[in-house]
MARVOLO-796321 format. One record per atom (N, C-alpha, C): residue in three letters; chain; atom name; x, y, z. Coordinates in steps of 0.02 Angstrom, whole numbers, padded with zeros to 5 digits. Example, Ala and Ser with C-alpha at 12.3 -4.5 7.8 and 13.67 -1.06 7.14 Angstrom:
BEGIN
   residuo   cadena   atomo       px       py       pz
       Ala        A       N    00660   -00284    00390
       Ala        A      CA    00615   -00225    00390
       Ala        A       C    00660   -00165    00390
       Ser        A       N    00642   -00112    00354
       Ser        A      CA    00684   -00053    00357
       Ser        A       C    00645    00002    00394
***
This chain:
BEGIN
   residuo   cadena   atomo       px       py       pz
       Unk        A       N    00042   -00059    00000
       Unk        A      CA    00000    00000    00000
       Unk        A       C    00044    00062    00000
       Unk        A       N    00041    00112   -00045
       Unk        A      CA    00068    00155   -00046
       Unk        A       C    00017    00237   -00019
       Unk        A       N    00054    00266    00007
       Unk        A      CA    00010    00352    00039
       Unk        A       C    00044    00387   -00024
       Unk        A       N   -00006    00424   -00054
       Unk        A      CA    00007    00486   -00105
       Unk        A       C   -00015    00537   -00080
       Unk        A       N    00023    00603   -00067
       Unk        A      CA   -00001    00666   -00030
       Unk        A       C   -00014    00703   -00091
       Unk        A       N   -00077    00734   -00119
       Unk        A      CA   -00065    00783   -00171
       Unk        A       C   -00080    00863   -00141
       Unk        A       N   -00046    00901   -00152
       Unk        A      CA   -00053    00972   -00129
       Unk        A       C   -00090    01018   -00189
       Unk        A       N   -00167    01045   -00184
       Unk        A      CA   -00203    01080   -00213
       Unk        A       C   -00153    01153   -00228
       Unk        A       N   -00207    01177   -00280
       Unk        A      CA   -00166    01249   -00304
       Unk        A       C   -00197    01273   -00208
       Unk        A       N   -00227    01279   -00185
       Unk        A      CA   -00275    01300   -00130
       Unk        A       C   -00222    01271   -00072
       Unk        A       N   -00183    01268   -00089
       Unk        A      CA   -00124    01236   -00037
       Unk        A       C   -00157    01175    00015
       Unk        A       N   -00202    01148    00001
       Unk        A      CA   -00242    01102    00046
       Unk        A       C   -00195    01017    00034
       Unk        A       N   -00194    00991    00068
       Unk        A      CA   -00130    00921    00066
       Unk        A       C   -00201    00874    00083
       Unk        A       N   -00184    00826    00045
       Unk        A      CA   -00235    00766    00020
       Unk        A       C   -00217    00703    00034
       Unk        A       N   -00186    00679    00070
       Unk        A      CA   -00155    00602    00067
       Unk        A       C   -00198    00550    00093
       Unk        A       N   -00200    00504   -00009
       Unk        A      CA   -00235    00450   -00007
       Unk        A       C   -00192    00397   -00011
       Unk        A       N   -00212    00320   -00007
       Unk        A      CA   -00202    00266    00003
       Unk        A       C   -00220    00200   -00055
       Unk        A       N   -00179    00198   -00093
       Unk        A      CA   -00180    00141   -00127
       Unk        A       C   -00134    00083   -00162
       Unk        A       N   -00145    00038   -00181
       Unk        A      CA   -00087   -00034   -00211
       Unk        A       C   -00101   -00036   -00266
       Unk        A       N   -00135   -00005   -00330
       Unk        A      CA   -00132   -00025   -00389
       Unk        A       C   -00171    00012   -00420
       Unk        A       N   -00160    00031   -00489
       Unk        A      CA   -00186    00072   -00520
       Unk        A       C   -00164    00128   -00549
       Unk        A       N   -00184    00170   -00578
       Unk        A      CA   -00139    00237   -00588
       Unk        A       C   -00151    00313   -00544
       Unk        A       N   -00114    00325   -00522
       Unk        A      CA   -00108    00394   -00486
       Unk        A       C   -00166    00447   -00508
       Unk        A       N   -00184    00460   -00578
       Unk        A      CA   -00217    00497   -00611
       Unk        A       C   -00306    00476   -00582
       Unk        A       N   -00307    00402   -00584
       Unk        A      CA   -00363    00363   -00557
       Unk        A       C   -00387    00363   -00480
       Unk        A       N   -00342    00373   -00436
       Unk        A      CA   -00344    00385   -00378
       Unk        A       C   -00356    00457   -00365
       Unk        A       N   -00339    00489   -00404
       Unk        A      CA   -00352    00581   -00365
       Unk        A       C   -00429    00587   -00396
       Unk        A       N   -00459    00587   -00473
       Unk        A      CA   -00502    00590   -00499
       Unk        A       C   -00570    00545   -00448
       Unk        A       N   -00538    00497   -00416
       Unk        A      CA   -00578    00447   -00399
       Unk        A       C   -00626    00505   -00325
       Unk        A       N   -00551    00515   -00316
       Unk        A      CA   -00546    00550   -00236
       Unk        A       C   -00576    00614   -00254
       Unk        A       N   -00593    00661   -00300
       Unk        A      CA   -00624    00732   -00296
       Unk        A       C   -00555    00787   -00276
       Unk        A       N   -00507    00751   -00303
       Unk        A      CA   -00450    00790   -00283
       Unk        A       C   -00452    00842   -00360
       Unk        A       N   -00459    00926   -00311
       Unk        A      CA   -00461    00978   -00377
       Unk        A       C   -00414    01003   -00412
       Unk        A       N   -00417    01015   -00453
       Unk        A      CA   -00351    00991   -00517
       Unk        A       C   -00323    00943   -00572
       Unk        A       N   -00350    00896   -00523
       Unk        A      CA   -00338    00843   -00576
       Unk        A       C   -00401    00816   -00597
       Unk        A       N   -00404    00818   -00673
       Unk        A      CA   -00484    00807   -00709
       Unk        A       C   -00458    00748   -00763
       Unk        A       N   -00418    00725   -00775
       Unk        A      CA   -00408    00667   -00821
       Unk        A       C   -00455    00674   -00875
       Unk        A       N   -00451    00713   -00914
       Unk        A      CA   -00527    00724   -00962
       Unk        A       C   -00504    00665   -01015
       Unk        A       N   -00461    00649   -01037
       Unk        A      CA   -00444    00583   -01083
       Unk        A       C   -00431    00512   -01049
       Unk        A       N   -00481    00523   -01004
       Unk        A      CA   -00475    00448   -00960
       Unk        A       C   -00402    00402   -00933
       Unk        A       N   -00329    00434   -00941
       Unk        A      CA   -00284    00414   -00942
       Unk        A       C   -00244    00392   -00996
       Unk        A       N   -00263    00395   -01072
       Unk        A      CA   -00228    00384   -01116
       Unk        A       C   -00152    00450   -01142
       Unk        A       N   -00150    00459   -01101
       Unk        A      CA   -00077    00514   -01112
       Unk        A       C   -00099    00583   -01173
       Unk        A       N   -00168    00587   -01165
       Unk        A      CA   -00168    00639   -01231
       Unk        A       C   -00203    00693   -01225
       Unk        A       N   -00206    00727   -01149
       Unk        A      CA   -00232    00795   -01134
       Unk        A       C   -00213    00833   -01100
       Unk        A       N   -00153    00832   -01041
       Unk        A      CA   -00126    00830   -00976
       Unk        A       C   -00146    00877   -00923
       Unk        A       N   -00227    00855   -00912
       Unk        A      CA   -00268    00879   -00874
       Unk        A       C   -00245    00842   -00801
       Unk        A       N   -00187    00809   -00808
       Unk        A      CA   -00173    00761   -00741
       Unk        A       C   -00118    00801   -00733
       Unk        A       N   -00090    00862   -00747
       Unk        A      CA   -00018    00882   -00724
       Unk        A       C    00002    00904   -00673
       Unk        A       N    00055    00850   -00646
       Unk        A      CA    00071    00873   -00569
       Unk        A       C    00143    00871   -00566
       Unk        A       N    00167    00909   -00513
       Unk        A      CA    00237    00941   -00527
       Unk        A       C    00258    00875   -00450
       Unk        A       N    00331    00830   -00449
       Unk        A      CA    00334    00775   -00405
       Unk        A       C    00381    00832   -00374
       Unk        A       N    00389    00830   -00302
       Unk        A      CA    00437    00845   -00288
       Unk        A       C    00515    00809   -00279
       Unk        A       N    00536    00877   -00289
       Unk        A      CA    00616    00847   -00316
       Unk        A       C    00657    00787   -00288
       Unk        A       N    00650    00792   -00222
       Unk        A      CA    00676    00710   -00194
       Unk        A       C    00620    00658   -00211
       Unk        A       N    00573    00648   -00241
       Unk        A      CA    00539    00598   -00254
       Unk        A       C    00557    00591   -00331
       Unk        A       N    00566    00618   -00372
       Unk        A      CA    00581    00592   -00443
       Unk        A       C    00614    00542   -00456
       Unk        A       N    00656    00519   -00404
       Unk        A      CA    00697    00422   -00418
       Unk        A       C    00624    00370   -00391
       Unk        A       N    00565    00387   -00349
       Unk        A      CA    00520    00358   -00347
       Unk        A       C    00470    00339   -00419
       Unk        A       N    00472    00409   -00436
       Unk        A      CA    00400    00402   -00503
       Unk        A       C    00426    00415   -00559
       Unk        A       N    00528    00405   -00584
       Unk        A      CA    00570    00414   -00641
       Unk        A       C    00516    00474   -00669
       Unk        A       N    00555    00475   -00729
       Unk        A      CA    00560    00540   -00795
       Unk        A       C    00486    00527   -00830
       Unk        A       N    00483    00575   -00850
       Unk        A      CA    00419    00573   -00931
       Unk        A       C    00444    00565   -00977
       Unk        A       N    00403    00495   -01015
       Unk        A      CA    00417    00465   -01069
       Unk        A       C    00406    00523   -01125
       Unk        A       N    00455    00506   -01183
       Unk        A      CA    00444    00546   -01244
       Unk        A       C    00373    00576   -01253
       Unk        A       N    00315    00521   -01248
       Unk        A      CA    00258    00542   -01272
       Unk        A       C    00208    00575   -01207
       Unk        A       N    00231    00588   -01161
       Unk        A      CA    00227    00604   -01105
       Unk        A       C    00268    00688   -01109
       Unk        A       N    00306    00692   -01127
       Unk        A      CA    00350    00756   -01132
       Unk        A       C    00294    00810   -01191
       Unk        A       N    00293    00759   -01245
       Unk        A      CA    00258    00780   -01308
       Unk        A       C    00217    00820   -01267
       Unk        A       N    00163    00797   -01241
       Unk        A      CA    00095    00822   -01212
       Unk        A       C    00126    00889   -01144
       Unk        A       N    00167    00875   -01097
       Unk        A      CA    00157    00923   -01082
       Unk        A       C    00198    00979   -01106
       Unk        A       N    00235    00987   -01168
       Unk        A      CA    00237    01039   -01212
       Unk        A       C    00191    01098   -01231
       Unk        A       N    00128    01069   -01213
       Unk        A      CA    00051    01099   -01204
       Unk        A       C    00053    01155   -01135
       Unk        A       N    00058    01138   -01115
       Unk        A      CA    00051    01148   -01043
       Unk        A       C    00097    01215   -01019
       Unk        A       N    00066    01273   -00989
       Unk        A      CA    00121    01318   -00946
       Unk        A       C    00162    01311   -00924
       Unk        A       N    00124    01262   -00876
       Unk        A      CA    00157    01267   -00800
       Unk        A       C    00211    01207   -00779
       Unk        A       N    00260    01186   -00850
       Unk        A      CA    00284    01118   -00867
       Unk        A       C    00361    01168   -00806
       Unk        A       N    00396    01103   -00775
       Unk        A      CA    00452    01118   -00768
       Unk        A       C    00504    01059   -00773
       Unk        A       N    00555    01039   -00735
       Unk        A      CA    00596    00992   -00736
       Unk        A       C    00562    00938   -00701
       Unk        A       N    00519    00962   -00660
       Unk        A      CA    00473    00920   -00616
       Unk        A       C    00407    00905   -00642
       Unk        A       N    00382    00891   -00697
       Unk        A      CA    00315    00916   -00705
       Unk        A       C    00310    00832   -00735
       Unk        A       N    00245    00815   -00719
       Unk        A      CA    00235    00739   -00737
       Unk        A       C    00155    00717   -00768
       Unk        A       N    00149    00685   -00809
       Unk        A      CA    00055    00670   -00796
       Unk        A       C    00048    00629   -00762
       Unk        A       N   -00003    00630   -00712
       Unk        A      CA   -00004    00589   -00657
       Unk        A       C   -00031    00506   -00666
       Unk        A       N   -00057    00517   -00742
       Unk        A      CA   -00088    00465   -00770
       Unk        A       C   -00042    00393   -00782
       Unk        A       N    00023    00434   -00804
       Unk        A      CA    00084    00385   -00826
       Unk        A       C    00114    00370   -00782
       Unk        A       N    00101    00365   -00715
       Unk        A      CA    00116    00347   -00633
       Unk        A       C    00097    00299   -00622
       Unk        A       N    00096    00220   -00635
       Unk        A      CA    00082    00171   -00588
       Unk        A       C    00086    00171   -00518
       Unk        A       N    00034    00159   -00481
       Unk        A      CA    00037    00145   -00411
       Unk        A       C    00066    00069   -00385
       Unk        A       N    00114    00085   -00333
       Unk        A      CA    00163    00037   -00302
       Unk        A       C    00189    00054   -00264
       Unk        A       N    00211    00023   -00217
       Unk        A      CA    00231    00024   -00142
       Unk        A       C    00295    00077   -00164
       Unk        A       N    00333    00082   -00200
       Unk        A      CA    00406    00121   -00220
       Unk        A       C    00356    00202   -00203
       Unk        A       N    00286    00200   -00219
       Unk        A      CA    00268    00271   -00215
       Unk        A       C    00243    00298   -00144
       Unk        A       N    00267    00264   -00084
       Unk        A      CA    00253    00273   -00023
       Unk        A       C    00262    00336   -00011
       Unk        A       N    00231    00386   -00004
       Unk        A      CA    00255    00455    00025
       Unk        A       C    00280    00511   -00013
       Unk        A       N    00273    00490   -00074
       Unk        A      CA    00265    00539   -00139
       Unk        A       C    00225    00601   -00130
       Unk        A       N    00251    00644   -00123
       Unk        A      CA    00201    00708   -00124
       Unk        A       C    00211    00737   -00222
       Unk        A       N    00136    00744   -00232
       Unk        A      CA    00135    00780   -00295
       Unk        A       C    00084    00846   -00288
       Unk        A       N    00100    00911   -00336
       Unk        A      CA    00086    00991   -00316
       Unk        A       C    00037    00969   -00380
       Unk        A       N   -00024    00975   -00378
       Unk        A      CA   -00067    00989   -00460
       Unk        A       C   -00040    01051   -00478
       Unk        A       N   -00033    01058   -00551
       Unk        A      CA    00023    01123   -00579
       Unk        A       C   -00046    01148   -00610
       Unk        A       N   -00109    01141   -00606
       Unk        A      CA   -00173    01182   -00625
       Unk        A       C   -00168    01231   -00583
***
């Protein structure tokens, strides 16, 4: 079981609880605001963009090419900036805090 803390633009800290699935699926599930997954998780809107913090990026690695593509879209992209969609949930993500970059 892994705890995911997500921190709202509203600075409000969210930490949910789950073993499988995708990250994007768990906040949407949860009413967590910011993240709207409007393409159901297929990597092609990045309505899931959340910025990992910097000591957690050896937890949830880099954005894939087609992952980068998409948030090219996006403002609020930085060195940290991830779709939350392309996040498998797994125990490696114990204590992951992610910032929604909405």
């Amino acid at each position: 079981m892994a705890k995911i803390t997500f921190i709202t633009s509203d600075q409000e800290k969210i930490t949910l609880e789950a073993d499988s699935g995708s990250v994007m699926s768990l906040a949407v599930e949860n009413g967590v605001q910011g993240i709207d997954g409007d393409c159901g998780g297929v990597c092609s809107c990045a309505t899931c963009h959340v910025h990992v913090k910097p000591e957690d990026m050896s937890k949830t690695g880099e954005a894939s090419e087609i992952e980068q593509d998409m948030l090219e879209l996006d403002d609020n992209v930085n060195e940290f900036s991830r779709l939350c969609c392309q996040i498998e949930i797994s125990e490696d993500l114990d204590g992951v805090e992610l910032t929604v970059a909405g």
